[in-house]
C-alpha positions in Angstrom: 127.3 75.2 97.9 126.4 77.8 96.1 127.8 81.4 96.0 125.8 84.2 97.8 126.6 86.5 95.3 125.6 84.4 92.6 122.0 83.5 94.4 121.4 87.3 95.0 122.1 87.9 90.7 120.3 85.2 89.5 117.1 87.3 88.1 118.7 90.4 87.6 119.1 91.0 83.8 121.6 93.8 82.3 119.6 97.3 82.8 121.9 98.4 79.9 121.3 95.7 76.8 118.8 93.4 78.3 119.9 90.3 76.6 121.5 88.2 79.8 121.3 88.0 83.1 124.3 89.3 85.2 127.2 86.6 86.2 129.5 87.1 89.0 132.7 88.7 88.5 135.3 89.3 91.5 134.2 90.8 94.9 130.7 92.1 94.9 130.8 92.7 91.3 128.8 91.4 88.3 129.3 91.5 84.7 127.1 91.0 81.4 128.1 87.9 79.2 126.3 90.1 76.1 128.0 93.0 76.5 130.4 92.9 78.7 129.3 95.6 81.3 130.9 95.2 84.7 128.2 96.6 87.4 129.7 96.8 90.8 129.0 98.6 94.3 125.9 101.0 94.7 124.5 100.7 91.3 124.3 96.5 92.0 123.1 97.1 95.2 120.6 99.4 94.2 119.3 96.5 91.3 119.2 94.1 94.3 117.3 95.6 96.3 115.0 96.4 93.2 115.0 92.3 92.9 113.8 91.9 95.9 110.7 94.4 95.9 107.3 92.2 96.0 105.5 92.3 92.4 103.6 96.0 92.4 99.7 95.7 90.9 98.7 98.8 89.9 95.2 99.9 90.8 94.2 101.8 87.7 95.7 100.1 84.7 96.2 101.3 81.4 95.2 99.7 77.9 98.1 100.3 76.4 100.0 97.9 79.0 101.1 100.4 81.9 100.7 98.6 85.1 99.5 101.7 86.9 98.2 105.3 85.8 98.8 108.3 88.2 96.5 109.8 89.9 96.4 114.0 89.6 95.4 116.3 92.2 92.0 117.1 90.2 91.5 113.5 90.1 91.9 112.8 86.5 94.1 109.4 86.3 97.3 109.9 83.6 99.3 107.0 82.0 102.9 108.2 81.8 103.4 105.8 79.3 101.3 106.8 76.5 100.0 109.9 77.9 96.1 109.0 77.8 93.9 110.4 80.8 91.3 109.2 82.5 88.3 110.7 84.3 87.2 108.4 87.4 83.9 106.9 87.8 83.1 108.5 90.9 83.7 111.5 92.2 86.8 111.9 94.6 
């Protein structure tokens, strides 16, 4: 049978050097093989429930690879990855 702590950490890769996923390490704690960073209570909770979130789809995506662009309150749509704006194609 396998652990519930290690089903629950299965996909979630180090948020610090992105290299490996997480392993268990003692009660409710997990730890990077890579670098060795131990990740325990509300900060591995928090990347669990992250986990968990359905896939998000942006509406307006960006050429430069951003899933989604925000939309300002003049309309205009902005990337925050590369900056770029763009206008809609019908008005608001």
């Amino acid at each position: 049978m396998e652990d519930s702590t290690a089903a629950k950490l299965r996909s979630l890769r180090c948020p610090f050097c992105e290299v490996y996923e997480l392993r268990p390490f003692d009660r409710d704690s997990a730890r990077c093989p890579s670098c060795g960073i131990s990740l325990r209570g509300a900060l591995l909770r928090t990347l669990r429930q992250i986990a968990e979130l359905p896939e998000a789809i942006g509406r307006h995506a960006c050429e430069c690879g951003q899933p989604e662009m925000r939309r300002l309150p003049d309309g205009v749509y902005l990337c925050p990855a590369c900056g770029s704006e763009v206008m809609p194609i019908s008005p608001p």
